[in-house]
N, C-alpha and C positions, 0 to 999 in steps of 0.2 A: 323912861325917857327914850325918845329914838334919837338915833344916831344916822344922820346925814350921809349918805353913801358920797365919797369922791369920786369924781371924775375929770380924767384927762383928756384933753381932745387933741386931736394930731397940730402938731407943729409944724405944718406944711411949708419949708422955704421957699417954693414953686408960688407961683400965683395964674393964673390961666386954668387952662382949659386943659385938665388930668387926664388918667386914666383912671383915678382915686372917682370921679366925678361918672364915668361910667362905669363902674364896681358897685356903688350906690345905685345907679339905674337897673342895674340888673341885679340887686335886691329886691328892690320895688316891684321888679318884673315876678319876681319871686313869690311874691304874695306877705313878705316880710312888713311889718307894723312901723311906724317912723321911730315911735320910742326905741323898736326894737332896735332898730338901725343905726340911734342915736348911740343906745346902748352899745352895740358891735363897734361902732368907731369914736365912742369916746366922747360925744358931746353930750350936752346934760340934756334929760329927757325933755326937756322944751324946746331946746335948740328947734333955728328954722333951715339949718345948715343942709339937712339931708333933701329938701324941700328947692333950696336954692342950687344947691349940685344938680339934683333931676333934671329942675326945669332949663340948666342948661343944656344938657344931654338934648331932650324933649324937642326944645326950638330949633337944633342944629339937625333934627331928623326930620321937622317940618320944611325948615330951610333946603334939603338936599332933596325932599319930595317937593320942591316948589310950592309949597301949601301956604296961607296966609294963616299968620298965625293966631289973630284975630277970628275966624272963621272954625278955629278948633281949640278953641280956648278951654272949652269943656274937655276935652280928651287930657288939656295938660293938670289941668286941677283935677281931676280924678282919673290920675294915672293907670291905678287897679282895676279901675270897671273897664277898662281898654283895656286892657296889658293884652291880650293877644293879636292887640293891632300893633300895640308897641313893639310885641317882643318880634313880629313880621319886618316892621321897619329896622330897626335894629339889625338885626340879622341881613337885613338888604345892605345894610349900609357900615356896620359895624365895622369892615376894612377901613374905610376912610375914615372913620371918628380915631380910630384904632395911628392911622396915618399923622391926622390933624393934633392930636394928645401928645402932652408931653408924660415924661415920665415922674411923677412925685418925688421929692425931696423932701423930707423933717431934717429939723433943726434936734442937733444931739444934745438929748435934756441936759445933761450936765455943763451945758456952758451957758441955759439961759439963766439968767437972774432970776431970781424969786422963787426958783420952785428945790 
């Protein structure tokens, strides 16, 4: 019989636009798998969490190159096969995301309920 692996996913207090959120992009940048990704932070391996962090990251580097986002829609759905355009814009612009992010907050497991 298998046994069901657990997992915990961060309990982020913050809501917006991380640092947590570019950490994740520059996994992706990495050449890192989503499961893997899911796996390193904790959401269960289907999660679309690592997917929805990027693509923030993604739009706010098209938004700073003036790019329509529409027009590179491909680059954001297949991150990987870019990445070394990503990882160029990134790098341009990584102060300012770096600026615009806040800092993450988790909720201390021991005072939520249920777990």
């Amino acid at each position: 019989m298998k046994q069901s692996a657990t997992f915990h996913r961060p309990f982020l207090r913050t809501k917006g636009f991380s640092t947590f959120h570019i950490h994740i992009f520059e996994l992706i940048l990495l050449g890192k798998a989503n499961r893997e990704i899911n796996r390193l932070m904790g959401y269960t391996p289907k999660s679309h969490m690592v997917v929805d962090h990027s693509r923030q990251v993604m739009n706010k580097l098209l938004c700073y190159e003036g790019l329509c986002k529409k027009d590179y829609k491909d680059r954001v759905v297949y991150p990987r096969k870019y990445q070394f355009w990503w990882k160029k814009l990134l790098e341009k612009h990584k102060n300012m995301l770096i600026q615009k992010a806040i800092i993450p907050e988790y909720y201390d497991e021991t005072i939520i309920p249920g777990l």
